[in-house]
C-alpha positions, 0 to 999 in steps of 0.5 A: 500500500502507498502512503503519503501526505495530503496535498499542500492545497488539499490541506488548506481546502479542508482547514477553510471548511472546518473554519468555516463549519466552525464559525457557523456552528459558533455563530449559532450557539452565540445568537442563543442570547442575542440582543436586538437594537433597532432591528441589529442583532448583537451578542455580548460574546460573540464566538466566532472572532475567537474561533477565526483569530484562533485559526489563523493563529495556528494554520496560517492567514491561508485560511481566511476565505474560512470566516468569509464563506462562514460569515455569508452562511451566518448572515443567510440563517438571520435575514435576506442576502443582498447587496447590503451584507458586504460590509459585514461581511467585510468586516467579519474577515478584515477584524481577525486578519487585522488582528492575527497580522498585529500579532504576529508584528508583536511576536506573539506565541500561541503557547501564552506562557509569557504576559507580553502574549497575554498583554498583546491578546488583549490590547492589539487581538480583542481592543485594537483589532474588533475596532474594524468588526464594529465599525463596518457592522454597525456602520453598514447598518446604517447605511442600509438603513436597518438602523438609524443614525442615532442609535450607530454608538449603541450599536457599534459599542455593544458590537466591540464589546461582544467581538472583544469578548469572543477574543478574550475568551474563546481564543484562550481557551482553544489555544490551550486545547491546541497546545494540550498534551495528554499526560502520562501520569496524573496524581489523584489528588491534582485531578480531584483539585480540577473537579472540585474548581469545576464544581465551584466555579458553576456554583459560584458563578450561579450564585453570584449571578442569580442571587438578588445581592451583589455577589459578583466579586466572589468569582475572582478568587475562583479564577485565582486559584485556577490561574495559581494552579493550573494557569490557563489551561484551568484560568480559561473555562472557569473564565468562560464558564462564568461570562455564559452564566453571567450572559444567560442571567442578563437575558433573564433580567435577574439576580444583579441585573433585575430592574435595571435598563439595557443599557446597564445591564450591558454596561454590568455584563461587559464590565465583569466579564471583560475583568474575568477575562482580563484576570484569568488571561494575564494572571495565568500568562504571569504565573507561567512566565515565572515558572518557565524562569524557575525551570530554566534556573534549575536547569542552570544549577543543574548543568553547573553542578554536573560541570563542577563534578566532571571538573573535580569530582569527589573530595577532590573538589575541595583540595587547591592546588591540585594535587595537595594532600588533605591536612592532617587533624591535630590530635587534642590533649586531656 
């Protein structure tokens, strides 16, 4: 039997498809709770900037035709498609390429092991680069005439927010999926600490996001602990696992977000889960960043030492010049 490779172009055929898949799939898990503003749908997480910024990070900006032809598909499942879906569709693909060619100016790693990738993600992949996604959105909106002018900020600000939002949450999390490695052994009481900040982390963040009081800076120490103990890879659910519980009480109006405007409920929304993010992301970054430090000084010390026992090996390491006999104890008397 032949066995070989699959074709360059094969390949990125299939990567543009399962980008293309993927961002559907996670633009309809992202409509779930969709908000309308004048007849322009917007969702304070959208999943699918997270989802294109992730592939283009990994398989290259090949891929970009991925998010255009997942783009079109998702505007088609929503309304009519006509001339007026070019600037989203524009904009859907400019905002990810935009942001994956910032980062990799800035030298930005996939692993997030240092709080400069951690510091780029966060300013030039989800502030910086969802500014073109909102203002091509919201702008084509109003151009079409879907919306009216004086509501374009409104818009434009909850479609930065939700866009931002994918980035900080979704491009972490599939990131670590990307990098993870299955480990030979894994002590039982590491596991049982992983189940336990799972099981915490769903009940406190319904807790602090269904109870009637403001609850909501409990969540933070969970996200501490996760960063402390399992840096990303267990910083990155805990954050998404809080924002989806926080959206889903929003929608619902209840707990902290009862009786309050749309307006602040999206403000109060934005604002916990853009910190949970933030926490989580450059936290878990630090603390990987100064464990990589430490194993690279052990490594040192260890190399050292190996050196300074080939060099002088045995109690010879103690005797200058080489070759001197080791002195003589002097007796003591009564």
């Amino acid at each position: 039997m032949r066995t070989g490779k699959v074709p360059p172009l094969a390949a990125d055929i299939l990567k543009i498809l399962a980008l293309a898949v993927a961002y559907f799939a996670g633009a309809r898990i992202g409509l779930l709770e969709q908000v309308v503003i004048d007849g322009t749908v917007v969702t304070p997480m959208w999943p699918p900037t997270g989802i294109a910024l992730s592939c283009l990070l990994v398989f290259g900006l090949r891929t970009w035709p991925g998010i255009l032809l997942g783009t079109f598909f998702v505007i088609a499942g929503i309304g009519p498609v006509d001339a007026g879906i070019l600037g989203n569709l524009a904009g859907n693909t400019l905002a990810p390429v935009c942001a994956a060619l910032l980062l990799r100016r800035a030298g930005f790693r996939t692993e997030l092991d240092r709080l400069r990738d951690g510091v780029a993600l966060v300013v030039l992949g989800a502030l910086a680069g969802m500014l073109i996604s909102a203002t091509f959105g919201a702008g084509n909106q109003v151009l079409i005439g879907h919306l009216p002018a004086a509501q374009f900020w409104p818009a434009w600000a909850a479609w930065w927010a939700g866009d931002a939002m994918g980035v900080l949450i979704v491009t972490p999390l599939l990131l670590v999926a990307w990098h993870a490695r299955l480990p030979r052994a894994v002590r039982p009481a590491r596991a049982v600490e992983a189940a336990a900040l799972l099981i915490a982390a769903v009940g406190v963040a319904l807790l602090c996001t269904r109870s009637p009081l403001s609850l909501l800076f409990l969540v933070f120490p969970l996200i501490v602990w996760a960063a402390v103990r399992f840096q990303l890879a267990g910083a990155a659910p805990v954050a998404l696992i809080i924002s989806v519980l926080a959206i889903a009480a929003a929608n619902d109006r209840v707990g902290p977000f009862a009786g309050h405007s749309f307006l602040l409920v999206m403000v109060n929304l934005q604002a916990l889960n853009g910190a949970a993010a933030l926490t989580a992301l450059l936290l878990a970054a630090l603390v990987a960043e100064q464990n990589a430090i430490r194993e690279k000084i052990e490594d040192a010390c260890r190399e050292l030492a190996e050196v300074v026992d080939r060099l002088a090996p045995g109690e010879a390491a103690h005797r200058w010049p080489p070759g001197a006999t080791a002195p003589r104890r002097r007796k003591r008397g009564r």
